[in-house]
C-alpha positions as CSV (number, residue, x, y, z in Angstrom):
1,X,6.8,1.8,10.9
2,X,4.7,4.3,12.8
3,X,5.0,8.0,13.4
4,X,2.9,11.3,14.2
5,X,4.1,14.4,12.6
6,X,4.9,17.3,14.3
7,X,2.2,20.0,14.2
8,X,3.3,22.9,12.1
9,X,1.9,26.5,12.3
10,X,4.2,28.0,10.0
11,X,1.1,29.0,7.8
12,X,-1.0,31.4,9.6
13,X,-4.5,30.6,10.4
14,X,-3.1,27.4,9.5
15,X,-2.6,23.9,11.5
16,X,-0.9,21.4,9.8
17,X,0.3,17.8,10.0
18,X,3.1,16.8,7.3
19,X,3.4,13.0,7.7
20,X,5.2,12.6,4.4
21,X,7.7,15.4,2.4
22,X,9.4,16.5,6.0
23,X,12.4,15.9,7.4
24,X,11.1,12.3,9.5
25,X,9.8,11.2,6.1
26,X,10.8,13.0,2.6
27,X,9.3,10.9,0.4
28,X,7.4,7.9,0.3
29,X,7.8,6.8,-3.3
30,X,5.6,7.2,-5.8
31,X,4.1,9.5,-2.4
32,X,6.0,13.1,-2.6
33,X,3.9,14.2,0.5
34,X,0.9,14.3,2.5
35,X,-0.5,17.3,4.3
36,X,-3.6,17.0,7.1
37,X,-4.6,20.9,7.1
38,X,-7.3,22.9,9.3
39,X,-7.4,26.1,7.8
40,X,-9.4,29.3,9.0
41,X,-9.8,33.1,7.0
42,X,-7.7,34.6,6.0
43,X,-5.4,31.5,5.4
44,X,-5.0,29.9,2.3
45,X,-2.4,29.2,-0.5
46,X,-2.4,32.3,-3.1
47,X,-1.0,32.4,-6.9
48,X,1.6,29.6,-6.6
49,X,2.7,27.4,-9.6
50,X,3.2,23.2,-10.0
51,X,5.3,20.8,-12.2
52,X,6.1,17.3,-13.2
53,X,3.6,15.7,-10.7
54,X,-0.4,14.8,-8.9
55,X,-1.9,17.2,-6.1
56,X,-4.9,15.3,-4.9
57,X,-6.9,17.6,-2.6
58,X,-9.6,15.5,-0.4
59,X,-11.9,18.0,1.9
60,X,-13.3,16.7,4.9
61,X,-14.8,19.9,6.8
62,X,-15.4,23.3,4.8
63,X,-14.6,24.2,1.5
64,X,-11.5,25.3,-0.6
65,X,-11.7,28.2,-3.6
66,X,-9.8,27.0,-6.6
67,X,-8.8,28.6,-9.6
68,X,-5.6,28.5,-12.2
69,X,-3.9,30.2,-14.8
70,X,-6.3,28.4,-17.7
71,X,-9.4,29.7,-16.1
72,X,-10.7,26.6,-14.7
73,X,-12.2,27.3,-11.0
74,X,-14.6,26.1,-8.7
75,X,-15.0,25.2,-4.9
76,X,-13.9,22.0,-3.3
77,X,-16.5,20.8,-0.8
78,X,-16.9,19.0,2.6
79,X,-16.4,14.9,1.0
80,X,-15.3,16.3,-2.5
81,X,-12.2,15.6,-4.3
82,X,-10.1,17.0,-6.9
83,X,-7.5,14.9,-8.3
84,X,-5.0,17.6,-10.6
85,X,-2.1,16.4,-13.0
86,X,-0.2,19.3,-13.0
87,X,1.8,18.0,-15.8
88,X,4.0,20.4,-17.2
89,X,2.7,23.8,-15.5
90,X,-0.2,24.9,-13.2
91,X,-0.4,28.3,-11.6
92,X,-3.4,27.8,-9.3
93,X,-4.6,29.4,-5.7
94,X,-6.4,27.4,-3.2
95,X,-8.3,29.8,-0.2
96,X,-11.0,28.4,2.6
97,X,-14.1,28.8,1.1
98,X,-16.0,29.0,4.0
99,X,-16.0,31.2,7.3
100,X,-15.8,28.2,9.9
101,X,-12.9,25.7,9.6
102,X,-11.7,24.2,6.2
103,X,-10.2,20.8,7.1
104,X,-8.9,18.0,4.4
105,X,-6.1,16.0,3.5
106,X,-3.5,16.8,0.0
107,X,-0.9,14.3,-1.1
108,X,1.3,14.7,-3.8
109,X,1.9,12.1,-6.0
110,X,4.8,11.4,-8.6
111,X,4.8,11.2,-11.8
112,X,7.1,9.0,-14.4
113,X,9.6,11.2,-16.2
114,X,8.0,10.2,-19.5
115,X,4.8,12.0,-18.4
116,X,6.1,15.1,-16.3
117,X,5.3,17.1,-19.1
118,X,1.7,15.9,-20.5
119,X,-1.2,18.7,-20.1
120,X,-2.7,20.2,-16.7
121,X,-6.0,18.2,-16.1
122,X,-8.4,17.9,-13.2
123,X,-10.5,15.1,-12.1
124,X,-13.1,16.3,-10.2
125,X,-16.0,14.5,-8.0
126,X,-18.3,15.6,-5.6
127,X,-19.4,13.3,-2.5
128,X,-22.1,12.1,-4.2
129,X,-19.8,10.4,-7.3
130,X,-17.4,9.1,-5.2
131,X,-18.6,5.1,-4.6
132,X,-19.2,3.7,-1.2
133,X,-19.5,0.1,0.3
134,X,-20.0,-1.3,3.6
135,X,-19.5,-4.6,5.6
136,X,-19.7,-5.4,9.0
137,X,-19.2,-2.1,10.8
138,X,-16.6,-1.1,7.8
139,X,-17.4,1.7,5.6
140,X,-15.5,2.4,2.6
141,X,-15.3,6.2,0.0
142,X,-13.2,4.4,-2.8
143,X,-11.7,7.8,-4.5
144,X,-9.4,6.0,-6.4
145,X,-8.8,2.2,-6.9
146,X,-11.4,-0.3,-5.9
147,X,-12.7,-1.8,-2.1
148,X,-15.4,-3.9,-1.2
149,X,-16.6,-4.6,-4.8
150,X,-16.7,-1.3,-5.6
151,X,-14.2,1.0,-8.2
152,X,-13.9,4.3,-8.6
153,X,-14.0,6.1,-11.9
154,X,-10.7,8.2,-11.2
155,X,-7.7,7.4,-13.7
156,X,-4.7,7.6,-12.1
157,X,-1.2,7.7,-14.5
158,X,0.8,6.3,-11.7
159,X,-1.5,3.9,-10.4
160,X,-2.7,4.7,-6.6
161,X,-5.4,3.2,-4.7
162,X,-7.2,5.5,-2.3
163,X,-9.6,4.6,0.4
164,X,-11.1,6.7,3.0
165,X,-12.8,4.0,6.0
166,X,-14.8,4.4,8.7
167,X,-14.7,1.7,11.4
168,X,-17.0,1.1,13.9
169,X,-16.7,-1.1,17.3
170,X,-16.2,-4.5,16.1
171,X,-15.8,-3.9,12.6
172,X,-12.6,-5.3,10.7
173,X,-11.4,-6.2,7.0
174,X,-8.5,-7.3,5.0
175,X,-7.9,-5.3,2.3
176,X,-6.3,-6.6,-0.6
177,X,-2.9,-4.5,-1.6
178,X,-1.5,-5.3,-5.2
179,X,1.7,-6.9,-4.5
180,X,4.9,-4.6,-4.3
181,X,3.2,-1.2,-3.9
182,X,3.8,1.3,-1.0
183,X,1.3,1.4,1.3
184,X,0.6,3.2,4.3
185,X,-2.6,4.5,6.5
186,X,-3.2,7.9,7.8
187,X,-5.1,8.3,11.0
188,X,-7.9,10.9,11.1
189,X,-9.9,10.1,14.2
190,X,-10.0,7.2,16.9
191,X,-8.0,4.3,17.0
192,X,-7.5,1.1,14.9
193,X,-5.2,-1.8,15.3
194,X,-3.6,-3.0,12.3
195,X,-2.1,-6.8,11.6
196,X,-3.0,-10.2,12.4
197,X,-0.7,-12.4,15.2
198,X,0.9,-9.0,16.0
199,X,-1.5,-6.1,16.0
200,X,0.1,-2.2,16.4
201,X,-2.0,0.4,17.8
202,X,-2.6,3.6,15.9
203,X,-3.8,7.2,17.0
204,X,-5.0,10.2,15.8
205,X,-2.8,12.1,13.3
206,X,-0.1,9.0,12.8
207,X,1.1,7.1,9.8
208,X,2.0,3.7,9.4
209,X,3.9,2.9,6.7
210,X,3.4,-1.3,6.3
211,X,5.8,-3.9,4.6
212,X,4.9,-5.4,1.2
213,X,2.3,-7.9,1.4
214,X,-0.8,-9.0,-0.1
215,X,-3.2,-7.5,2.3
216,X,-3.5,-4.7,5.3
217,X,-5.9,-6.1,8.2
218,X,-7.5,-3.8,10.4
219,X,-9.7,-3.7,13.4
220,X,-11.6,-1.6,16.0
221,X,-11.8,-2.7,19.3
222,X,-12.3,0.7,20.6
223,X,-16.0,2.1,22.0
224,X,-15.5,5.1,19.4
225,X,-15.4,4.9,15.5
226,X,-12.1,5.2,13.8
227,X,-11.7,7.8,10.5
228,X,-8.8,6.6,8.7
229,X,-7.4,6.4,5.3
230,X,-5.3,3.7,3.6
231,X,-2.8,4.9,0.3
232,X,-1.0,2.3,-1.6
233,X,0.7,3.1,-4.9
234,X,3.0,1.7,-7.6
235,X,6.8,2.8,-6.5
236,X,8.4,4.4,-9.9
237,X,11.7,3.9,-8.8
238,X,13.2,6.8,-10.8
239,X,15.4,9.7,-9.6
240,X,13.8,12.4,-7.8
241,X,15.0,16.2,-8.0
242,X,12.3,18.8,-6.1
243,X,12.7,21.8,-5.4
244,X,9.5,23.4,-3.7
245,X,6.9,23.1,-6.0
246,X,8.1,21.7,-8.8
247,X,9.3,17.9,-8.8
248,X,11.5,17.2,-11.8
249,X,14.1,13.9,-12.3
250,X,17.7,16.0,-12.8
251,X,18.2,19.4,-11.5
252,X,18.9,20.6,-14.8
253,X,14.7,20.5,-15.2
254,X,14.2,21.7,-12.5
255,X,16.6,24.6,-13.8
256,X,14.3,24.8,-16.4
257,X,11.2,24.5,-14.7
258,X,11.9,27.8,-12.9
259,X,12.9,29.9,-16.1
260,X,9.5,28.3,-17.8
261,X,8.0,30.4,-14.5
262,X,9.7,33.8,-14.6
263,X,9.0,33.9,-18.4
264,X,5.5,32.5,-18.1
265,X,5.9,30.0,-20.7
266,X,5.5,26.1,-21.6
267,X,2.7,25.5,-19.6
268,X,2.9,28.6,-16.4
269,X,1.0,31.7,-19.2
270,X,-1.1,33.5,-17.2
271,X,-4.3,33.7,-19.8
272,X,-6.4,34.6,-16.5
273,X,-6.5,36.4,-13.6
274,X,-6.3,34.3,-10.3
């Protein structure tokens, strides 16, 4: 399945490309969403809480200001990650941190019911932790799982694999998918085919969602480099009940999630200012 989200400018300052968590796409599971974002000042996301799952925020251009309601804070920079378990309550901002363009992908992912409520964490690396491999015109970032004989050091409670490639003319791989696990790739620049006897062409700013199997094969025969990234995670297969930021498995916690906000309590206490 392949498909290019609309592009949204419902933020100001703000262009975005929701492949997963709109209305082509809700969920993806254990996926919840995944935002592309170009973001200029004075855009950004102010004081806004999280519950019961993952924001993994991946910048590609610029730099993102974060901060919470437990006074962690820091900046986000071009090739760094932050990998958050918002567990049972974050209250955090995220705001460009530069004066050009601040460009980067987030994806939400799930979390079991039995850990919706463990304690806010972060996992952060800068470009330099994150391990890199190459072969033959492929170049692999391996911010979480492991390409190329390379692993990253990110733990990951609902286990996710996470690979950012860079293909050049010529260059092609088959990566290795562990068997049952969603998988999809997001395109950030150029243009890749993906498959073996039947190959499907994929653009700029399209998803393709592919069918369980024990590898994803990919190749560039285009004169330009292709940017892409490939997402694969364990499906939970548990009942889902959202409701804007807070992801929950019965509406009745989700009831709850929102009173634990107004009252600022059980995880959403403002000990800082953000």
């Amino acid at each position: 399945m392949i498909r290019r989200p609309p592009r949204s400018t419902l933020f100001p300052y703000t262009t975005l490309f929701r492949s997963i968590g709109s209305s082509q796409l809700p969920d993806l599971d254990p996926f919840l969403m995944l935002d592309e974002f170009c973001a200029t000042k004075p855009a950004g996301f102010p004081k806004h809480p999280h519950r019961g799952f993952e924001t993994v925020s991946y910048m590609l251009q610029g730099s993102c200001k974060h901060k919470d309601n437990a006074g962690n804070e820091g900046i986000i920079g071009p090739g760094d990650l932050q990998w958050m378990t918002a567990g049972r309550g974050v209250i955090h901002s995220e705001m460009p941190g530069s004066d050009g363009v601040n460009s980067g992908l987030q994806l939400w992912v799930n979390l079991r019911r039995s850990e919706k409520l463990v304690e806010a964490s972060y996992q952060d690396l800068n470009h330099k932790q994150i391990p890199q491999s190459s072969c033959d015109g492929v170049k692999v970032k391996v911010i979480a799982g492991e390409s190329l004989g390379v692993k990253s050091p990110v733990r990951t409670r609902t286990p996710t694999m996470y690979l950012d490639f860079s293909v050049e003319k010529g260059g092609k791989l088959s990566q290795p998918v562990p068997e049952k696990w969603t998988a999809f790739a997001y395109i950030l620049t150029g243009k890749i085919y993906f498959g073996t006897s039947h190959q499907e062409l994929c653009e700029p700013h399209h998803i393709v969602v592919f069918s369980d199997g024990p590898n994803v094969t990919f190749e560039n025969k285009d004169n330009e480099p292709c940017h892409f990234v490939l997402i694969a995670g364990e499906p939970l297969n548990e009942p889902v009940s959202r409701h804007g930021p807070f992801v929950m498995s019965t509406p009745k916690e989700i009831d709850e999630a929102i009173m634990d906000y107004k009252m600022r309590q059980n995880g959403f206490e403002e000990k800082y200012e953000i």
